[in-house]
C-alpha positions, 0 to 999 in steps of 0.5 A: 500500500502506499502511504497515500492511499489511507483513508486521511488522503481521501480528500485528496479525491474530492478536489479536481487535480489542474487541467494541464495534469489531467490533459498530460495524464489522458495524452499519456493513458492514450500514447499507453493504449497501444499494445507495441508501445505497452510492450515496450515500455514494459521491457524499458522499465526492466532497464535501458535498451537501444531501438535494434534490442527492442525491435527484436523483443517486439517483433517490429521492424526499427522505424516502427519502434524509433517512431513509439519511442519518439512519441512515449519520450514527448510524452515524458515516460521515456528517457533517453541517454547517449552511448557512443553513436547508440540511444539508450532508452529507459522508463522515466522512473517509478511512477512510470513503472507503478502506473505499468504494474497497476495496469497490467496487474488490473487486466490480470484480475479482470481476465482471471476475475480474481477479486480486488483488493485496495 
């Protein structure tokens, strides 16, 4: 659980967060809708890869993953660092890599219809 999920936090839910939160939160959800890009940021939550490494793991060719990569990285769920020649790619820290465990770990009770917990 994490500390501000207690019932004293509640009011937090009672208050609208700012509009530009919440058009940065849909734009990424949306960038998330797509299954390759879900994918990809999956693998770079396990650590940086460069564009060759990923078009492997996804099954698609290169531009195709240098086009996700360019869009997850506007969106700010991606960084990226220089090595050499090469683009090392990498989820954008915790709150990237919880909202990816959260979805998919809710897919997972809806698929298997397992209950919920809070």
């Amino acid at each position: 659980m994490y500390a501000h999920d207690n019932g004293a936090s509640a009011q937090r839910w009672q208050q609208l967060p700012p509009a530009e939160q919440v058009t940065a939160a849909a734009d990424a959800f949306r960038l998330l809708a797509d299954p390759t890009r879900l994918r990809m940021l999956w693998l770079l939550c396990g650590g940086e890869q460069d564009v060759t490494t990923l078009a492997a793991h996804v099954g698609i060719a290169r531009p195709a993953v240098s086009q996700h990569l360019a869009k997850l990285r506007l969106s700010g769920l991606v960084t990226t660092r220089r090595d050499g020649r090469r683009a090392l790619y990498s989820a954008r820290g915790g709150h990237v890599r919880r909202l990816l465990t959260e979805a998919v770990d809710a897919a997972e009770h809806h698929l298997t219809q397992a209950p919920d917990h809070d």
